[in-house]
Biotite code that builds the C-alpha atoms (Angstrom):
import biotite.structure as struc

atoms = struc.array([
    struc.Atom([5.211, -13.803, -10.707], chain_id="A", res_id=1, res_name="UNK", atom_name="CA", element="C"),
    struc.Atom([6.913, -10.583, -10.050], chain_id="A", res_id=2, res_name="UNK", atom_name="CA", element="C"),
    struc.Atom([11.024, -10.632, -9.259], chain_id="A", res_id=3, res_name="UNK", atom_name="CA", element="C"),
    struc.Atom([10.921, -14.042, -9.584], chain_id="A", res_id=4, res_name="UNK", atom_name="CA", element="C"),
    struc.Atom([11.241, -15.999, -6.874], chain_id="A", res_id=5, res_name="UNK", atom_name="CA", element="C"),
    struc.Atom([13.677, -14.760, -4.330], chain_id="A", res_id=6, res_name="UNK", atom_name="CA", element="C"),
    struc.Atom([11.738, -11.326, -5.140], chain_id="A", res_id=7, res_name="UNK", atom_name="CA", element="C"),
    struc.Atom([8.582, -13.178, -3.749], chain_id="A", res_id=8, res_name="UNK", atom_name="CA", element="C"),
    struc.Atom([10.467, -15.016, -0.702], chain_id="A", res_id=9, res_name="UNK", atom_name="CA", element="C"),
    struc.Atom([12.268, -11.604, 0.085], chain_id="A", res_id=10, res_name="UNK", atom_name="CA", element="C"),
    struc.Atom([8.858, -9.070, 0.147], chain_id="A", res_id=11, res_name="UNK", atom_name="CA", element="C"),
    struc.Atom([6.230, -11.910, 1.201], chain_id="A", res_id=12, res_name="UNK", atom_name="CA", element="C"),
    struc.Atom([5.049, -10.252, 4.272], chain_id="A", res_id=13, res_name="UNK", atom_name="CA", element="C"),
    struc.Atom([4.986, -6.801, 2.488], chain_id="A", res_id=14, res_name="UNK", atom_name="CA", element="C"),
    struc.Atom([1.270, -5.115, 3.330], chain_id="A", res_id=15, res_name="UNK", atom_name="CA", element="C"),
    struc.Atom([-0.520, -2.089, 2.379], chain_id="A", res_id=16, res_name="UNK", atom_name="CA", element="C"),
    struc.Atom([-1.944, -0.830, 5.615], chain_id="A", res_id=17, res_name="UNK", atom_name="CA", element="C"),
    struc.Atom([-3.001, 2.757, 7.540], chain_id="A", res_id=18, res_name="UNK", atom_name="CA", element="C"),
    struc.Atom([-0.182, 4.032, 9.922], chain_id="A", res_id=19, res_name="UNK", atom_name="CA", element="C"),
    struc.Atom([1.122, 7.475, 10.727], chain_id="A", res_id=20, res_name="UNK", atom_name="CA", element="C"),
    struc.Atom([4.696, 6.986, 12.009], chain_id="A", res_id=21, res_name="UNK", atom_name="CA", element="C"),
    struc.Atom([7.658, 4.771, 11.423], chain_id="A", res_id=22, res_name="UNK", atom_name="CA", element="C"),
    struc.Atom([6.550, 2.885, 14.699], chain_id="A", res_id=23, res_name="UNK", atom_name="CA", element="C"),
    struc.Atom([3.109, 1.821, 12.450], chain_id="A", res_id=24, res_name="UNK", atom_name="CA", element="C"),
    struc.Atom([5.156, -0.525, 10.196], chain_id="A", res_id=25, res_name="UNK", atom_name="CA", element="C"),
    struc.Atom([7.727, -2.978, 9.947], chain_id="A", res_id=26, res_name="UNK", atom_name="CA", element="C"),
    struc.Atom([8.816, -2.406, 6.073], chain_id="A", res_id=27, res_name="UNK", atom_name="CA", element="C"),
    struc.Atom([4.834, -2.128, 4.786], chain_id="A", res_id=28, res_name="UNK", atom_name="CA", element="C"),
    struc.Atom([3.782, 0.432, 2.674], chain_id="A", res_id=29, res_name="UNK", atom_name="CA", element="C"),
    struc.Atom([1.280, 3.260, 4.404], chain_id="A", res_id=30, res_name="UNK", atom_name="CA", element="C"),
    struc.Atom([-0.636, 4.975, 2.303], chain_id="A", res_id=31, res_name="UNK", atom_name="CA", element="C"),
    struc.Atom([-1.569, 8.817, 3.297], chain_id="A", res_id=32, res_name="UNK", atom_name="CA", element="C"),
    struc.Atom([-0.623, 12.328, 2.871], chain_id="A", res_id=33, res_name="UNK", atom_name="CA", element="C"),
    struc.Atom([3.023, 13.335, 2.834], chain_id="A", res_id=34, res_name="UNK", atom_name="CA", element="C"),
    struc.Atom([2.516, 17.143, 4.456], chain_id="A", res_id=35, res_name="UNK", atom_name="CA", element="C"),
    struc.Atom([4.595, 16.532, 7.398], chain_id="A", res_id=36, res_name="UNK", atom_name="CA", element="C"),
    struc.Atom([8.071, 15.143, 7.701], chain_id="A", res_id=37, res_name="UNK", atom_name="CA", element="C"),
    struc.Atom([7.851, 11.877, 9.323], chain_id="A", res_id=38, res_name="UNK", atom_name="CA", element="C"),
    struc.Atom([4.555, 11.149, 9.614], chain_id="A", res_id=39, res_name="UNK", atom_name="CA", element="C"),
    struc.Atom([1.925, 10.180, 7.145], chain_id="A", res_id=40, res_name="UNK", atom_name="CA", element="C"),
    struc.Atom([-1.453, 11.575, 7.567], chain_id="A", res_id=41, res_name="UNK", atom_name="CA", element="C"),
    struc.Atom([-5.153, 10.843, 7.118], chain_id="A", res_id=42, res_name="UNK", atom_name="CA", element="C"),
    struc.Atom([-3.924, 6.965, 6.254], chain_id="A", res_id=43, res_name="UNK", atom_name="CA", element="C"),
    struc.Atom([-7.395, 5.523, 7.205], chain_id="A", res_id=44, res_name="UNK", atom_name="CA", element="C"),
    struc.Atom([-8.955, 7.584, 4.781], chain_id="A", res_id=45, res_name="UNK", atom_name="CA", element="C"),
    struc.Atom([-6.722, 7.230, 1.879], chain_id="A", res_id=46, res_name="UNK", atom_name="CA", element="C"),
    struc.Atom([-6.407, 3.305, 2.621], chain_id="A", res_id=47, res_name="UNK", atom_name="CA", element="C"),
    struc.Atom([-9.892, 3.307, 2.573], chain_id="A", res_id=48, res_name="UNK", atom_name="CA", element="C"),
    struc.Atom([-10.131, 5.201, -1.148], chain_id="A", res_id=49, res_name="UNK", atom_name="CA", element="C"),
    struc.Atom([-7.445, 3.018, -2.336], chain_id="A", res_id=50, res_name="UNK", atom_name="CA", element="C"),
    struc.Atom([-9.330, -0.531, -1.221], chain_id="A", res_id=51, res_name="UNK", atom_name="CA", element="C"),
    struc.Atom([-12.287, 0.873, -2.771], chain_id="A", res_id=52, res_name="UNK", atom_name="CA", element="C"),
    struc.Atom([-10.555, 1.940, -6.203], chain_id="A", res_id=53, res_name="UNK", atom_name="CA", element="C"),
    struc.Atom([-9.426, -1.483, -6.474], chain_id="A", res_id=54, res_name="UNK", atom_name="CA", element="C"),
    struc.Atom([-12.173, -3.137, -5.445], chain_id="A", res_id=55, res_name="UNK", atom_name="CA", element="C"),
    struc.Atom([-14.157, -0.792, -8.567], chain_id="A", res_id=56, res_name="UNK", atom_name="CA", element="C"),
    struc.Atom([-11.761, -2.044, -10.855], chain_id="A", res_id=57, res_name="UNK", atom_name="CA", element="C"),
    struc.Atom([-11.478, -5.470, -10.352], chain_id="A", res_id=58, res_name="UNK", atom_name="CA", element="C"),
    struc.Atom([-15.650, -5.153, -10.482], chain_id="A", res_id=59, res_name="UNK", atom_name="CA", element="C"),
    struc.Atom([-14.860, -3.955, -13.944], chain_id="A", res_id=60, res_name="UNK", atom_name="CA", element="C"),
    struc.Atom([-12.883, -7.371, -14.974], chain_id="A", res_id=61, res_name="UNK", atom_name="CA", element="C"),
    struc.Atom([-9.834, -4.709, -14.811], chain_id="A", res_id=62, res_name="UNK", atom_name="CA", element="C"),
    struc.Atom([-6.339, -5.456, -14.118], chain_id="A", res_id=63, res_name="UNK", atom_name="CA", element="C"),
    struc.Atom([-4.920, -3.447, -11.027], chain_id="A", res_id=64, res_name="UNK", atom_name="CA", element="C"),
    struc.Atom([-1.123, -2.868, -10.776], chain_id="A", res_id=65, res_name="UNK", atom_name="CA", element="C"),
    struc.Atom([0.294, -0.806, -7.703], chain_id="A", res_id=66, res_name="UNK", atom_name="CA", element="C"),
    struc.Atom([3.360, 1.580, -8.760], chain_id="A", res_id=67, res_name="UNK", atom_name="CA", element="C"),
    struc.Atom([5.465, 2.189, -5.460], chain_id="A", res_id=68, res_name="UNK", atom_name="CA", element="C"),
    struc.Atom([7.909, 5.239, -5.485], chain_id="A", res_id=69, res_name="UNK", atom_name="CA", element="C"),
])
């Protein structure tokens, strides 16, 4: 369990998701290209690389932990 459990109840509805603007999420993590300010580009296609490296991995009998910074 990660952060224990206030942690958990706090970030529950946390998702990893495509989105391009601040209008695209409500606190959830969009994955892209950071090239312009404000906006996050080509999201679809970096969610989709992302999904598939961890869906490779856990094929593999791998552990997959996400670093967020």
């Amino acid at each position: 369990m990660l952060g224990g459990p206030e942690f958990n109840k706090k970030w529950q509805g946390i998702r990893i998701h495509a989105g391009n603007t601040a209008k695209d999420t409500q606190g959830c993590i969009l994955v892209g290209e950071n090239k312009e300010v404000g906006k996050v580009l080509n999201s679809r296609k970096w969610l989709y690389e992302l999904k598939h490296r961890i869906v490779e991995a856990k094929d593999r009998g791998e552990a997959v932990w996400l670093t967020i910074r």
